[in-house]
N, C-alpha and C positions, 0 to 999 in steps of 0.2 A: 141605630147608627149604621152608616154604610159598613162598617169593617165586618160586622155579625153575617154579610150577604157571603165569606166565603165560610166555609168551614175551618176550623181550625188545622187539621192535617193540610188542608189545600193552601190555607196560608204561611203555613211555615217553611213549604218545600217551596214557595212562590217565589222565585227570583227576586219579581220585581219587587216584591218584599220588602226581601234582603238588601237590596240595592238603596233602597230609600231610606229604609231606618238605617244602613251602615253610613249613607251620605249625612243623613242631619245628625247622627254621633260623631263623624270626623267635622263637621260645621261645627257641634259644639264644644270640640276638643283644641278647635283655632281661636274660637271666644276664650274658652281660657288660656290659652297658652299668650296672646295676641300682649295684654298688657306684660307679660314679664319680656317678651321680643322687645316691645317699645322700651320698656327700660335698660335692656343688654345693649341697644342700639343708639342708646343717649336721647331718643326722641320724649321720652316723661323721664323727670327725676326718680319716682319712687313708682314701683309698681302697684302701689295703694294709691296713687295718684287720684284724688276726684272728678280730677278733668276727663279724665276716660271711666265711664262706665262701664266697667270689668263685670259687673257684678249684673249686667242685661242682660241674663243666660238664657237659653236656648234648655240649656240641662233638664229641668223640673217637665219643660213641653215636652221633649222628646222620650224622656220615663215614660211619661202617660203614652206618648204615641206606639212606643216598643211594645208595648204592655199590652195591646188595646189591638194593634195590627196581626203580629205573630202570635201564631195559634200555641204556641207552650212557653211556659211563663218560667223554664228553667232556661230555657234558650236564650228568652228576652234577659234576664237577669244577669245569663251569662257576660251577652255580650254590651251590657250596659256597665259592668262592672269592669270586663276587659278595655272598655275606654275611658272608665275612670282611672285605670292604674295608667295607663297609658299616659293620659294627661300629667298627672303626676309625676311620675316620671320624666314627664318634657318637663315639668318647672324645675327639676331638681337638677335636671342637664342645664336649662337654659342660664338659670340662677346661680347651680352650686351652689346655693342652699340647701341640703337635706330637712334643717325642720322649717323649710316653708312650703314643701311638698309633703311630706310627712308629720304631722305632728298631733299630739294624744287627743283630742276629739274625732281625728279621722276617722276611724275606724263608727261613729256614731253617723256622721255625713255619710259614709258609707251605706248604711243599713236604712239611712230615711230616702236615698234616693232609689233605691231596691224598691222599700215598700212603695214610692210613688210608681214604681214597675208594675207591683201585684194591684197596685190602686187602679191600674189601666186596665190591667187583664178582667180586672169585672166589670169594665164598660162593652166588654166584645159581646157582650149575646144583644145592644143596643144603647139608645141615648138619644141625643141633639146635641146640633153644634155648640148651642147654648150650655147645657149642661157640662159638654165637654170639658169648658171656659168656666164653668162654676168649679167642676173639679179642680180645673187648675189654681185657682184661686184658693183652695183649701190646703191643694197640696204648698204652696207657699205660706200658707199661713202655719200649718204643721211647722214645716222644714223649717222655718226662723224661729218655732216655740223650742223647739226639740233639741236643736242643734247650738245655741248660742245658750238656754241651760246647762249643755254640759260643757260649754266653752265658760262659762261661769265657775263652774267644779273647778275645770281641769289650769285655768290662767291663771297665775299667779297675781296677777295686777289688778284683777279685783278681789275685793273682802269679801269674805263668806259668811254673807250678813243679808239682810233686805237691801240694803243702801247699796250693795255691791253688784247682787240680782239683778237689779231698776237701774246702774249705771251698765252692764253689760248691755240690756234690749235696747236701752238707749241710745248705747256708740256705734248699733248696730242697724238703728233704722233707716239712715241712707242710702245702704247694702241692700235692705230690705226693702224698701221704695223701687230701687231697679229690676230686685228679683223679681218681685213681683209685675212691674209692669211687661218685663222680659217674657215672663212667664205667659201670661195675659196675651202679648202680640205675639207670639210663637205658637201657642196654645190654639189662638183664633185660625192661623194659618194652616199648620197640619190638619187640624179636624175640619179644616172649610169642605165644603162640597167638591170644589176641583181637586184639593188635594187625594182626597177618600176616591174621589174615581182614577184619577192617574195610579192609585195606590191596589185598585182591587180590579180586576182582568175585569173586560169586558162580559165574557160566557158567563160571567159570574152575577152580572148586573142583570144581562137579562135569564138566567133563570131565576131570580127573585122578583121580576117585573111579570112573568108566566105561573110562577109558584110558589107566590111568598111564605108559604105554611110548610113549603116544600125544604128551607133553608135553615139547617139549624147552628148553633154550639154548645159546643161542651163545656 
């Protein structure tokens, strides 16, 4: 994959980097925040609303892209984590709701979009756009097994049974249909070819086009 053409040090100090992955972290911090704005502002009744799909994130793409682009995978971590809180925070301002920005699964959503971080960090020594997109596809199918399990635990409103299990992945697959294609069309876009070279300096393209055995990562 193009990202592997800089070196990790050179990527991390790379402006334009920084620049790109901090713009589609603040793009996916408007996806979320965007349905509870329509609700404070009377335009959807509920912020769960169907009519807007809330739930066609950008999030699970940009993990991989952080992950995959910046050469140290504490940095990436970092600052994918500082715009989860971030976000959160804006639901809790926007709402006044505290448990609908915070509540006892978080910290589990937490830790699975982290790992779709380190999932990214080991596509950087290469790949295909293809595979990029299969990643992603896995990373959604994780994140909804992972995450709506311990929303089963932790909700009170389902039974702690089989029956209760198979009604949570259930009430859960419409969320799940948009993650996923969210995922999918965000995923395609960041790892496309134009993106990858707007994303990795020129010097860089071509000393891997003069000395591809010459380029490595860590």
């Amino acid at each position: 994959m193009a990202d592997a053409i800089a070196s990790p040090t050179d990527r991390i100090h790379s402006p334009r980097i920084w620049m790109i992955v901090g713009s589609c972290l603040v793009f996916a911090i408007g996806v979320k925040l965007l349905p509870y704005l329509l609700t404070a502002t009377g335009i959807q009744a509920e912020w769960y609303s169907q009519s807007f799909l809330w739930s066609f994130t950008p999030y699970l793409a940009v993990c991989l892209f952080a992950g995959a682009l910046l050469g140290n995978r504490w940095a990436a971590c970092g600052i994918v984590f500082a715009s989860l809180l971030l976000g959160d925070l804006g639901i809790w301002a926007i709402s006044g709701h505290f448990n609908w920005a915070f509540y006892p699964s978080l910290p589990v959503m937490y830790c699975c979009m982290l790992a779709v971080v380190v999932l990214g960090y080991q596509m950087r020594a290469g790949g295909t756009w293809a595979g990029a997109v299969t990643m992603g596809m896995v990373a959604s199918v994780g994140y909804f097994a992972v995450t709506n399990f311990f929303s089963w635990i932790s909700l009170p409103e389902y039974t702690k049974d089989a029956n209760g299990l198979v009604q949570c992945y259930v009430m859960a697959i419409p969320f799940f249909r948009n993650m996923f294609m969210g995922t999918i069309f965000y995923t395609a876009i960041l790892f496309s070819p134009a993106m990858l070279r707007l994303a990795v300096p020129k010097s860089k393209l071509a000393e891997l086009h003069s000395n591809p055995s010459h380029v490595t990562s860590r």
